[in-house]
C-alpha positions as a printed Julia matrix, in Angstrom:
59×3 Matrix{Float64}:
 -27.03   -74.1   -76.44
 -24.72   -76.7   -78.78
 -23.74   -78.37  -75.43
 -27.64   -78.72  -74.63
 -28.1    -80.18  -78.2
 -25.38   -82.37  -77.71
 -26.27   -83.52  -74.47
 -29.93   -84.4   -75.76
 -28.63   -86.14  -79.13
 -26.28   -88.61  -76.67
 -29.66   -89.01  -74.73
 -31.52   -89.99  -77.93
 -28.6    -92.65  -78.87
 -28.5    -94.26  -76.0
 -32.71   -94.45  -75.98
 -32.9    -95.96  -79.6
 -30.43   -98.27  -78.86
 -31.51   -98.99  -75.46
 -34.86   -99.62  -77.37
 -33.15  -101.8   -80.19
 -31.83  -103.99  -77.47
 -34.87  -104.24  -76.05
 -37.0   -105.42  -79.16
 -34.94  -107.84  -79.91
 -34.27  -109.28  -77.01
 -30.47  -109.0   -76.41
 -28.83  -109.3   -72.69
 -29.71  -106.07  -70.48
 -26.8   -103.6   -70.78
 -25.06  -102.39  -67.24
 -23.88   -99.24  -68.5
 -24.84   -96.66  -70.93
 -21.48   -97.72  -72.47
 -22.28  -100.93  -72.75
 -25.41  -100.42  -75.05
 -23.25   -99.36  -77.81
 -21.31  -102.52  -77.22
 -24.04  -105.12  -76.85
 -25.03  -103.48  -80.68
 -21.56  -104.07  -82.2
 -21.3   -107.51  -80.3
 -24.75  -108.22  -81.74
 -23.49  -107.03  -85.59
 -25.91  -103.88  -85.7
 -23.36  -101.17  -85.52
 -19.8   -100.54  -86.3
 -16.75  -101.31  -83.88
 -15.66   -97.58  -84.83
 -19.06   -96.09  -84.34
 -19.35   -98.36  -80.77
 -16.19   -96.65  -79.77
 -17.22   -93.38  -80.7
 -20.98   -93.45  -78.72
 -19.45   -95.12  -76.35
 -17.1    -92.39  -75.63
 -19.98   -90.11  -76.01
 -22.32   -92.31  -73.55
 -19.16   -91.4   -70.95
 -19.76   -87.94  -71.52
């Protein structure tokens, strides 16, 4: 069950930002990955928390 909740709150992560990217009208990511780091190139998020939900897009 945590595994299923974490699985979906990675899913959710990658969908806002996917969104975010999307709305704004930054360059298509490849990669789950690189959605995190379009957001930190782009100033929106953290380099810390792009590492981090980029490890967890990997997952």
């Amino acid at each position: 069950m945590v595994l299923h909740a974490l699985l979906i709150s990675i899913q959710s992560a990658i969908d806002i930002a996917n969104h975010i990217i999307a709305e704004k009208g930054f360059r298509k990511p490849s990669t789950y990955r690189e959605t995190f780091e379009i957001l930190y190139e782009e100033k929106l998020i953290s380099k810390k928390l792009s590492d981090e939900l980029s490890d967890l897009a990997g997952f």
